[in-house]
C-alpha positions in Angstrom: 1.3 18.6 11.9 -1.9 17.7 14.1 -3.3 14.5 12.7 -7.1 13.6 12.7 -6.8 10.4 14.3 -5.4 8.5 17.4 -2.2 7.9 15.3 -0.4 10.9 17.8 2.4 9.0 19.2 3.7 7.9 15.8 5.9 9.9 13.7 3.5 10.3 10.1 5.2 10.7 6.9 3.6 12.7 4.0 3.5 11.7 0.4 6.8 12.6 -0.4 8.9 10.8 2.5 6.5 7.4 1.8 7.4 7.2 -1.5 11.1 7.9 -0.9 10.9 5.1 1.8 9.3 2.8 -0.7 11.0 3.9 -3.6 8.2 5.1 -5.8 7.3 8.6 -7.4 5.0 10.8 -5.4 2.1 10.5 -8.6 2.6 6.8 -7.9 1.1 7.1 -3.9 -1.4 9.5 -5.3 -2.6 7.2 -7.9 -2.6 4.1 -5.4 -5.1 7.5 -3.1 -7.3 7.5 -5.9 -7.9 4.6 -6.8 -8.6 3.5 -3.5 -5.7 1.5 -3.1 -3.7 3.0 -0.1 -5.4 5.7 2.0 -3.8 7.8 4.2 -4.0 7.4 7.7 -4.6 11.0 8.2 -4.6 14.1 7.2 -2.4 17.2 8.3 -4.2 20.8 9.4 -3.5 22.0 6.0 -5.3 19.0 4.2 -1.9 17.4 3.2 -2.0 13.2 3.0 -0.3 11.5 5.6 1.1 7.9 6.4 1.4 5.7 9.1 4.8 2.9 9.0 1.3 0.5 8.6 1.1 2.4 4.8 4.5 1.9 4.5 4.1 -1.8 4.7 1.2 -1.9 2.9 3.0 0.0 0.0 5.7 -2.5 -0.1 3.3 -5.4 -0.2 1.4 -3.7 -3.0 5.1 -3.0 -4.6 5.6 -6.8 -4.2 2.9 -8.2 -5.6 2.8 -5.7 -8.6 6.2 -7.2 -8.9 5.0 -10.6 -9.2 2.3 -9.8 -11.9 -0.4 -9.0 -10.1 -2.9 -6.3 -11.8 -3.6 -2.9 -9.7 -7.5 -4.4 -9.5 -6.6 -7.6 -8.4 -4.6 -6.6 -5.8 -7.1 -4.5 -5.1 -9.8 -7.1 -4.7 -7.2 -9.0 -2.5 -5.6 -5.9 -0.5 -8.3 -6.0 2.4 -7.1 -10.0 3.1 -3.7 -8.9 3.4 -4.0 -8.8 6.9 -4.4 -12.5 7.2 -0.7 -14.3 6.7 -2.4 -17.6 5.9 -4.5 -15.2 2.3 -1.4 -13.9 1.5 0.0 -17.6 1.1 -3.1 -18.5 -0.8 -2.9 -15.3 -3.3 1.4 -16.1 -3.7 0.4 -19.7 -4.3 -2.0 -18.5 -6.8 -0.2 -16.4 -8.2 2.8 -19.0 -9.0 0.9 -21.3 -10.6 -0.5 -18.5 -12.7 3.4 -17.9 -13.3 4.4 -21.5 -14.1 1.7 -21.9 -16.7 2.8 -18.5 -18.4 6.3 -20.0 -18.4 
């Protein structure tokens, strides 16, 4: 599999091992592609999808804070701060108080 970016040294996963890795169905990584919500890191000669471990993590992050009630759109909106450990601790603070009041 010849990847189209300078992602050669590290091993890629395609849609199928990602989701076993993270646990979810294959239409749920394509539906996260679509909607813009977790892009491949490259693509294989045949035009497959593949993922770098950084997907991976960014999967279980978007796993997580599904989990925690978030909407697909707002973790959209928030996905690109991510990055940043001190917006991740904002949104999760957030996010609990949301929580707490629902309770």
């Amino acid at each position: 599999m010849s990847a189209e970016s300078n992602l050669t040294d590290e091993k890629l996963m395609t849609v199928g091992e990602i989701a076993k890795e993270a646990d979810v169905s294959v239409r749920t990584v394509q539906y996260y592609d679509k909607c813009s919500l977790l892009k491949p890191s490259a693509y294989s000669e045949g035009g497959n999808r593949l993922y770098s471990s950084k997907d991976l993590v960014m999967l279980h992050q978007i796993k997580g804070l599904k989990h925690l009630g978030l909407s697909l759109d707002e973790i959209k909106s928030q996905i690109i701060s991510l990055d940043f450990p001190e917006k991740v601790l904002e949104l999760l603070q957030r996010q609990k108080v949301k929580i707490a009041s629902n309770i």
